[in-house]
C-alpha positions as a Markdown table, in Angstrom:
| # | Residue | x | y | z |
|---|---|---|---|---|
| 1 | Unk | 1.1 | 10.6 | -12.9 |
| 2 | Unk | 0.4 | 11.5 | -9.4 |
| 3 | Unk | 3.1 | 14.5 | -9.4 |
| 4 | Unk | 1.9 | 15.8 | -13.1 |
| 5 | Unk | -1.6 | 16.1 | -11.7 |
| 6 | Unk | -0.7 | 17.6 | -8.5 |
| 7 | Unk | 2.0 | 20.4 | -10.1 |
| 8 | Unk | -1.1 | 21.0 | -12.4 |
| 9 | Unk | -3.3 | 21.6 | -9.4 |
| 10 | Unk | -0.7 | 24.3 | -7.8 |
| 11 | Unk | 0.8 | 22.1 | -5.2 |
| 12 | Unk | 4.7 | 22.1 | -3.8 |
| 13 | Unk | 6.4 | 19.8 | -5.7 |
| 14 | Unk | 8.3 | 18.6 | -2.0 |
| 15 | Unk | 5.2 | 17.8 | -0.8 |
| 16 | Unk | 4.1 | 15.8 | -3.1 |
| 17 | Unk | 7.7 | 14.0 | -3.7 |
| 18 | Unk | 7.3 | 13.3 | 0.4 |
| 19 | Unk | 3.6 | 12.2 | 0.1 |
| 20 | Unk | 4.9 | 9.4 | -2.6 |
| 21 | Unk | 6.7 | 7.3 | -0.4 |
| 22 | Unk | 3.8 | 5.7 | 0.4 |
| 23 | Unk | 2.8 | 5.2 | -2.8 |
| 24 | Unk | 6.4 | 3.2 | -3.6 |
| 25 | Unk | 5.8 | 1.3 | -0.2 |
| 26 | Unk | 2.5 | -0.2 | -0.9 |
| 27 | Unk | 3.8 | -0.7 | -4.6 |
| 28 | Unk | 6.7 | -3.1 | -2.8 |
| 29 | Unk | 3.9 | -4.5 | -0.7 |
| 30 | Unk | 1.9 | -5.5 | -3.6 |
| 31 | Unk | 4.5 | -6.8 | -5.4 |
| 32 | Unk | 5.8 | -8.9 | -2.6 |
| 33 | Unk | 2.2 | -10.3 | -1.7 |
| 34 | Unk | 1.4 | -11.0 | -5.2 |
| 35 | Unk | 5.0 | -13.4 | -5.8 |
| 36 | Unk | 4.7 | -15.1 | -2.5 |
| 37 | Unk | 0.6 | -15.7 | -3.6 |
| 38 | Unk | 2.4 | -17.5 | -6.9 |
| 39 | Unk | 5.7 | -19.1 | -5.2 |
| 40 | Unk | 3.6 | -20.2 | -1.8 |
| 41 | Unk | 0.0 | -21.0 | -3.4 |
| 42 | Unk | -1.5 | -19.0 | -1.0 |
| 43 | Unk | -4.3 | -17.8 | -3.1 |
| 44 | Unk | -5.6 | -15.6 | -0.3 |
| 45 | Unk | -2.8 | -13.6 | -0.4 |
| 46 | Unk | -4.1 | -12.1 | -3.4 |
| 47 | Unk | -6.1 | -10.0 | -1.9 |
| 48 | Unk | -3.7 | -8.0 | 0.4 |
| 49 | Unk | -1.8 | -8.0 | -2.9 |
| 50 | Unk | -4.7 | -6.3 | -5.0 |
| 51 | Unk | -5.1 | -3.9 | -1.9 |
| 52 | Unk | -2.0 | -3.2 | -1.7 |
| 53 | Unk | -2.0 | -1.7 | -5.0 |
| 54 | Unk | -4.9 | -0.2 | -5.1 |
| 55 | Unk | -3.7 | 1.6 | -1.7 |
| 56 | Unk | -0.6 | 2.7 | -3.4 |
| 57 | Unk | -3.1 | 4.7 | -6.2 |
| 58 | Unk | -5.0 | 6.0 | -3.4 |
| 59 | Unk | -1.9 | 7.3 | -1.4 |
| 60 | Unk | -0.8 | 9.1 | -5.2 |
| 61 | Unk | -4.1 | 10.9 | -5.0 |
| 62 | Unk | -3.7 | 12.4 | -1.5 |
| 63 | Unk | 0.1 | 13.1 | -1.7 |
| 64 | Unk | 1.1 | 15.9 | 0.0 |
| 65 | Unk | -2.3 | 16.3 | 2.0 |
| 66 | Unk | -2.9 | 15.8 | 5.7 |
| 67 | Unk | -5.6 | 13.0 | 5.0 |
| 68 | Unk | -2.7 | 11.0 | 3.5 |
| 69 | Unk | -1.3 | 10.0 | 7.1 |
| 70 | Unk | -4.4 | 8.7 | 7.8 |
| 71 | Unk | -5.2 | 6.4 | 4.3 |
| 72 | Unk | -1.2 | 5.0 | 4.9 |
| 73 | Unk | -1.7 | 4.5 | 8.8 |
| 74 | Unk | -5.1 | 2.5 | 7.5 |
| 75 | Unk | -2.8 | 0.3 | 4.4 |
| 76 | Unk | -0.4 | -0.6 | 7.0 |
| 77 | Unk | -3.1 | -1.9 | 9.4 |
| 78 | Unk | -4.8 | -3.6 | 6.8 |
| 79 | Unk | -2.1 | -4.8 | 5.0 |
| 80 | Unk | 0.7 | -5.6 | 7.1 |
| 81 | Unk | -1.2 | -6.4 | 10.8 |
| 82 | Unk | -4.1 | -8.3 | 9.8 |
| 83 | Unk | -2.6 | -10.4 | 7.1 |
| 84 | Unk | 0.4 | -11.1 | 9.9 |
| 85 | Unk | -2.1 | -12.2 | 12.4 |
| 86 | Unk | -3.6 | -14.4 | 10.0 |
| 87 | Unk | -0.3 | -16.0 | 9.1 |
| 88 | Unk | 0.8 | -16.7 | 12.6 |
| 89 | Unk | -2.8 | -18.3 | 13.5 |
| 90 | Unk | -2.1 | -20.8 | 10.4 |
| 91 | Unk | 1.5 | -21.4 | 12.0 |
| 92 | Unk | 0.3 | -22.3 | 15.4 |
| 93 | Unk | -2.8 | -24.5 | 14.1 |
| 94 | Unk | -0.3 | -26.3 | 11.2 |
C-alpha cells in the first residue's frame, strides 16, 4: 500500500523499498509483543504491541523521506527502551 501510494506520488521506488524496513521491523515488534502479551499474561504488553503497529503504518507513510529517521529513532525508544526498562524493574523487585 505504502509503495502504490508513494510510486503514485512520483517517488524512487529505492527509496521507498529502503524506507520500508522499518515498517517490516515494527511489524515483527508488534507481532512479538502481542504473543508474549497472550503466552506471558502480561496485559500491559499490549500496548507497546498496538504501538508497535501503529508505528509500522506511520513509518509506510514517511518512507523514503528524511523525517522517517526521526519517527523510527522515536518507535525504537518507545518501544524497545522503555518497555526494557520496565521489564528489568519488574525482575529486580520479583
Amino acid at each position: 500500500l505504502g509503495y502504490v501510494l508513494r510510486a503514485a506520488l512520483g517517488m524512487d521506488a529505492p527509496a521507498i523499498v529502503g524506507g520500508l524496513i522499518g515498517t517490516v521491523g515494527f511489524l515483527i515488534y508488534g507481532i512479538g509483543f502481542l504473543t508474549t502479551a497472550c503466552v506471558s499474561r502480561e496485559t500491559w504488553l499490549r500496548v507497546p504491541g498496538f504501538a508497535s503497529l501503529g508505528f509500522a503504518l506511520l513509518t509506510m507513510l514517511v518512507a523514503g523521506q528524511i523525517e522517517s529517521l526521526l519517527v523510527a529513532a522515536a518507535g525504537v525508544f518507545l518501544l524497545a527502551v522503555v518497555p526494557g526498562w520496565i521489564l528489568l524493574g519488574r525482575e529486580r523487585k520479583g
